[in-house]
C-alpha positions as CSV (number, residue, x, y, z in Angstrom):
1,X,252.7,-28.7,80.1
2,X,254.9,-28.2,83.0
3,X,256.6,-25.1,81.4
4,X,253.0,-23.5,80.6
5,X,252.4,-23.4,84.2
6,X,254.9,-22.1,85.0
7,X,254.8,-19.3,82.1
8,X,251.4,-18.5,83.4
9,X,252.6,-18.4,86.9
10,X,255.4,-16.2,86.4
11,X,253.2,-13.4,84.3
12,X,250.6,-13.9,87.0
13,X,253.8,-12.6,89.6
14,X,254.5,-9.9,87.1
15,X,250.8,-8.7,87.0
16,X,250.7,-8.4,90.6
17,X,253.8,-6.7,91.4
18,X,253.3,-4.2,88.8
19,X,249.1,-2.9,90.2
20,X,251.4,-3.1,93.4
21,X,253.7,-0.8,92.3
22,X,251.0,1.2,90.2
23,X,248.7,1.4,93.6
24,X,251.4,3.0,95.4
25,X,252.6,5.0,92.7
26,X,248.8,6.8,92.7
27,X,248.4,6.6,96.4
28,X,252.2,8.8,96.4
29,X,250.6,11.0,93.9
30,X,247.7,11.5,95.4
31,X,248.7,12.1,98.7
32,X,251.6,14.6,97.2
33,X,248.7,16.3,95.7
34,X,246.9,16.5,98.8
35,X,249.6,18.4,100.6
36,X,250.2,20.2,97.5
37,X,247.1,21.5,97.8
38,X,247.0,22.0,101.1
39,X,250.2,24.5,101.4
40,X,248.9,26.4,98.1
41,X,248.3,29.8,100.1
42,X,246.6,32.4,97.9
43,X,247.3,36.1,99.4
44,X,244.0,38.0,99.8
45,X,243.1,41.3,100.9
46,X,240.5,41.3,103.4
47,X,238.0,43.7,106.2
48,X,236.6,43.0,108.9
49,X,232.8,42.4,108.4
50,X,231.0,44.8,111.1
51,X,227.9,46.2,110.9
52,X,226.9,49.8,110.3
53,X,224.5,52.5,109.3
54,X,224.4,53.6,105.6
55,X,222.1,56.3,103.7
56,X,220.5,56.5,100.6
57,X,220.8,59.5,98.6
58,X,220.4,61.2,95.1
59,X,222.6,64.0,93.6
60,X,220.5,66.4,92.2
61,X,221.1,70.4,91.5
62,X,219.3,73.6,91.9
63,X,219.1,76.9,92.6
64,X,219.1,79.5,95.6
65,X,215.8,82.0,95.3
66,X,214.2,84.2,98.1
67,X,211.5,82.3,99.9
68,X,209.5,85.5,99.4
69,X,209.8,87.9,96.3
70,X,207.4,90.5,94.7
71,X,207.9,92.1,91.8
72,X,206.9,95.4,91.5
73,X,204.3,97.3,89.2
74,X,203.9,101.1,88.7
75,X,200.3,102.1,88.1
76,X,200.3,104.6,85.6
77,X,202.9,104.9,82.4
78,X,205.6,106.9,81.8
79,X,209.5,107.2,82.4
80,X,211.4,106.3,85.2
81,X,212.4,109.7,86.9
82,X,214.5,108.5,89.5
83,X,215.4,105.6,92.1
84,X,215.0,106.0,95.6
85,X,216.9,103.0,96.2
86,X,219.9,100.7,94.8
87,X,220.4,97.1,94.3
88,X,220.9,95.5,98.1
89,X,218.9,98.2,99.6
90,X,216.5,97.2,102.7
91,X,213.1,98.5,102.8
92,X,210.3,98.3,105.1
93,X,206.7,98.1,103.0
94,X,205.3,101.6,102.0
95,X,208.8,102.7,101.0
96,X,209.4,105.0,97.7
97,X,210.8,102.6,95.6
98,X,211.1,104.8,92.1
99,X,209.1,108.0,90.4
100,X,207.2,107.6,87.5
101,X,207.2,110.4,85.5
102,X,203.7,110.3,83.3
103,X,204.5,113.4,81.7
104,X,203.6,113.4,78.2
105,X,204.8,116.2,75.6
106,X,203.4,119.4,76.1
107,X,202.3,118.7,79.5
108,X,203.3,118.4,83.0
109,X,201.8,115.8,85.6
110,X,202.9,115.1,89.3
111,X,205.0,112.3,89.2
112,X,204.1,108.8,90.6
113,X,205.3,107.1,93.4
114,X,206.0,103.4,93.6
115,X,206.1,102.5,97.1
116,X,207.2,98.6,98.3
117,X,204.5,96.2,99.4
118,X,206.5,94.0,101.2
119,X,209.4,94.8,103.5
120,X,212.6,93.3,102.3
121,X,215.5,93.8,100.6
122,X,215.5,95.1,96.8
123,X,217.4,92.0,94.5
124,X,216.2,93.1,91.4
125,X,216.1,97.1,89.3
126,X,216.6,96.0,85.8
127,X,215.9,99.3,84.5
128,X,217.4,102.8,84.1
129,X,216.2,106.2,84.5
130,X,214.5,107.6,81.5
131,X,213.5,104.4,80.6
132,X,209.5,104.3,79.4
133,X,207.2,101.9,81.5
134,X,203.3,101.1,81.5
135,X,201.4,99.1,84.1
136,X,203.0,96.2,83.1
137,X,206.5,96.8,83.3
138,X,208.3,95.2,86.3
139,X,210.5,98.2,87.6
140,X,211.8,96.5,91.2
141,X,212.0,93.2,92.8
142,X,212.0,92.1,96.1
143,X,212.8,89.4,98.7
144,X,213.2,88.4,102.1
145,X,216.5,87.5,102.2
146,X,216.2,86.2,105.7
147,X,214.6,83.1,104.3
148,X,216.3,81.2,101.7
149,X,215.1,78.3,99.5
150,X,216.4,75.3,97.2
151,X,214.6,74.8,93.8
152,X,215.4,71.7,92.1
153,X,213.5,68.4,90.3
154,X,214.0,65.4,91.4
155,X,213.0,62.2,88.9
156,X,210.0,60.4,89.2
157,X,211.4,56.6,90.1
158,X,212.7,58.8,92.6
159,X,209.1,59.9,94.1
160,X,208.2,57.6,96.4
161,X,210.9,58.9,98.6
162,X,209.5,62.7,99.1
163,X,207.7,63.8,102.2
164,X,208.3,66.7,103.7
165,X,211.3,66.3,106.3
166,X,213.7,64.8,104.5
167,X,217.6,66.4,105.4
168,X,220.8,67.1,103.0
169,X,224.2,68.5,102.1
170,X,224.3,71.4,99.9
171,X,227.7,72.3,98.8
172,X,228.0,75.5,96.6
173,X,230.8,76.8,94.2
174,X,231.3,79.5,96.2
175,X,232.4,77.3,99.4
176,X,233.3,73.6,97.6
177,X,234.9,72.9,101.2
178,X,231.7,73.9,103.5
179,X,228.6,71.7,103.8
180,X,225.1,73.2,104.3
181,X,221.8,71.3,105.9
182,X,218.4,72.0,104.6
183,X,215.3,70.5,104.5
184,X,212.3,69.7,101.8
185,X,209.8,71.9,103.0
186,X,207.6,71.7,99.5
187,X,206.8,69.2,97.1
188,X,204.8,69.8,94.2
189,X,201.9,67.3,94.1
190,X,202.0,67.0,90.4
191,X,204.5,65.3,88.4
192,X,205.7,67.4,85.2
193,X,205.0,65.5,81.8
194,X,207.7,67.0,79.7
195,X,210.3,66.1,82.0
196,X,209.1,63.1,84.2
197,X,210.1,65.5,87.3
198,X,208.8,66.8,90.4
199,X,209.6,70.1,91.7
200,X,210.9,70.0,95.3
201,X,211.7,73.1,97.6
202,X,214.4,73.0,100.5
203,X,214.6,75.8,102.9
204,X,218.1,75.9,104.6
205,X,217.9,75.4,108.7
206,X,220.6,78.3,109.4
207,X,220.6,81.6,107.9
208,X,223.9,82.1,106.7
209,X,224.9,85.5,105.4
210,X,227.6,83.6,102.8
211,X,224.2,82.1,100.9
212,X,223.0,84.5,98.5
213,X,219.8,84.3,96.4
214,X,220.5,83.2,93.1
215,X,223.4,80.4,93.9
216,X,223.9,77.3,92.2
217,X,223.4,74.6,94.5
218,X,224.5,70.7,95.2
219,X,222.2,68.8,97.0
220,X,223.0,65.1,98.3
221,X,219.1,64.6,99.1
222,X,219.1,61.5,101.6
223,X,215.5,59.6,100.9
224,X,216.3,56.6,103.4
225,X,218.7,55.5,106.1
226,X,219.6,51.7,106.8
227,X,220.6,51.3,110.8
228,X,222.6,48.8,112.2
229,X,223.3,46.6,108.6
230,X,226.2,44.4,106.9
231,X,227.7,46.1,104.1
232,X,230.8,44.6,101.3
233,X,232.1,46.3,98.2
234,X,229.8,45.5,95.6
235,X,233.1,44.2,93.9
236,X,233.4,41.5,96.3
237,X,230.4,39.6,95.6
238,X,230.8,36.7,93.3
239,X,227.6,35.5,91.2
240,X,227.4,32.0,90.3
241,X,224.4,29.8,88.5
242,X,222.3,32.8,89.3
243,X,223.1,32.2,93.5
244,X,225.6,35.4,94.7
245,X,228.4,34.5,97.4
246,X,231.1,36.1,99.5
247,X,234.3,34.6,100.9
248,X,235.0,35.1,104.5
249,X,237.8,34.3,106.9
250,X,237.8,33.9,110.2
251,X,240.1,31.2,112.9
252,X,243.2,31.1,111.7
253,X,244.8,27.2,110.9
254,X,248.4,25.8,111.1
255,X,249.8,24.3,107.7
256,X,252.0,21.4,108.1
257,X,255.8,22.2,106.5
258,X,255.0,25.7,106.3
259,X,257.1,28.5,106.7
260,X,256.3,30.2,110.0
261,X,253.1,32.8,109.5
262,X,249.2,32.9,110.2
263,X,247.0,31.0,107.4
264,X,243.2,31.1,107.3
265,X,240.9,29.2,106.1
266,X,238.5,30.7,102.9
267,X,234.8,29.4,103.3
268,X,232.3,30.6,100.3
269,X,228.8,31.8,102.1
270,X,225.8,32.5,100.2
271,X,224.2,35.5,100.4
272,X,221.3,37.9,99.6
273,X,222.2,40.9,98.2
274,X,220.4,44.5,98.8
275,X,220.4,48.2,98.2
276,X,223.8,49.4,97.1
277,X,225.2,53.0,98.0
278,X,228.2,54.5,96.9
279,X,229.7,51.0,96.0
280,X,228.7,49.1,99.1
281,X,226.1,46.7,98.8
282,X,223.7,45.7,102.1
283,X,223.7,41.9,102.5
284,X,222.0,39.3,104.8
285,X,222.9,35.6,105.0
286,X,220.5,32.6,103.3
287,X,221.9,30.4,106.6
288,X,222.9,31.2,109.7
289,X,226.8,31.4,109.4
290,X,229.3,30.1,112.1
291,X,232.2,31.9,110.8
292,X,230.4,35.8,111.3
293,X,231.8,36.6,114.8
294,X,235.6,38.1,114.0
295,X,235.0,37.6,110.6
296,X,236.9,39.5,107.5
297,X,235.4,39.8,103.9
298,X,238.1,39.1,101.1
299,X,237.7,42.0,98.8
300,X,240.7,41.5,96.7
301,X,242.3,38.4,95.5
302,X,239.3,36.5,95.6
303,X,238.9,35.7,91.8
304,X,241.0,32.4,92.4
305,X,239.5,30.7,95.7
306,X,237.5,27.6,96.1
307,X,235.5,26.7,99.7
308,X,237.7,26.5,102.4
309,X,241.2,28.0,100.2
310,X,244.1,28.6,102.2
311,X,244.8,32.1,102.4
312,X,247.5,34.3,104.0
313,X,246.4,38.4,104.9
314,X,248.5,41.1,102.7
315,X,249.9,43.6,105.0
């Protein structure tokens, strides 16, 4: 009997030193742990979160036409018996444009003169002498040259934008290095059926004498401008259980055992994302957030953070 008790004692001293040594064992590891975690700096890329103004804008193309053309008729039929003027010639209206000879075999008729209607600048003779017209036959075009416009079609998820007004870059082959301003000064009320388009017209706000009629044009049409926003890399944001989130960084902290450096804490914010432009997307915060004044965005090196991550700042 007395050596039972004193078995049961004994294994009862065993029992208790060994959850001793386990409990310290797992309080070590955990605290090890703890620290371990706590000096695991992940190296992020970051910028500084400021606010700016961004714009909206479509690329679209089109052509350069005269703002004013006429092409022009002769009223009787014949052959063309000579030009009074060349391509690039300026004329004032009531100008001799061509003759038209209405001569037919065996006789001998005055000729015709085609005079200009319009004053401007000849852009168009598309045929020669001794060629036979009629009353239909366009022999001369012209335009105001002065006055240049911007034809192009613009999409129709697109046409809630368009009112007259609205500014953009033109850049043509001609000059890839040179932007030009112009304005929609036309929109056609209608919306095309074939092509789910509408035709817009731009006139430029300079004359330029480097612009000539019949240019290909690209437009960056800007249809709204956002003033005074936040704006990330759309690459930044991070979309979890349907919720989307940014990391941000702001005071720095001081790691215990570290090697001498600046280290910053990581906090995940919740955000609501908006229009995005040229890679950028506008956000605003669901909460008010402590961490926005001197704050930086990771935008690289993010894909391994948790809330409040230790990071260190790539040079």
């Amino acid at each position: 009997m007395k050596s039972t008790l004193q078995t049961i004692f004994l294994t009862s001293l065993c029992v208790s030193a060994w959850l001793q040594i386990c409990s310290c064992s797992n309080q070590e590891l955990a605290e090890n742990k703890d620290e371990d975690s706590a000096n695991h700096v992940h190296t992020v890329h970051i910028e500084n979160l400021v606010k700016s103004d961004l714009r909206k804008y479509i690329e679209v193309n089109g052509n350069i036409r005269a703002e004013k053309s006429m092409s022009v008729y002769p009223i009787v039929s014949g052959k063309i018996a000579g030009a009074r003027v060349h391509l690039g010639s300026e004329v004032k209206k009531g100008d001799v444009l061509v003759y038209v000879d209405p001569s037919m075999p065996g006789s001998h008729y005055a000729l015709n003169a085609v005079t200009a209607p319009i004053s401007g600048t000849v852009i168009s003779i598309p045929l020669k002498e001794g060629t036979r017209v009629n009353t239909e036959t366009a022999v001369v075009t012209i335009g105001d040259l002065s006055r240049l416009q911007i034809i192009t079609y613009i999409p129709e998820r697109y046409a809630a934008y368009l009112k007259k007004g609205l500014d953009a870059e033109v850049v043509l082959d001609a000059y890839p290095d040179e932007k030009f301003t112009a304005r929609i000064s036309e929109v056609s009320p209608i919306l095309d059926e074939a092509t789910h388009t509408k035709e817009v017209v731009l006139s430029f706000e300079k004359n330029d004498s480097r612009i000539n009629a019949g240019m290909f044009a690209a437009v960056n049409l800007f249809l709204k401008d956002y003033k005074n926003v936040f704006s990330v890399p759309s690459s930044c944001i991070i979309e979890k259980l349907g919720k989307k989130y940014i990391y941000l960084t702001s005071d720095s902290v001081q790691l215990p055992h570290s090697e001498q450096g600046k280290y910053y804490k990581a906090h995940l914010i919740e955000i609501n994302a908006d229009e995005e432009i040229s890679g950028r997307t506008i956000i605003n915060f669901v909460q008010p957030v402590d961490q926005i004044q001197n704050a930086r965005v990771v935008v690289q090196g993010f894909e391994n953070l948790q809330d409040e991550s230790i990071v260190n700042i790539a040079e």
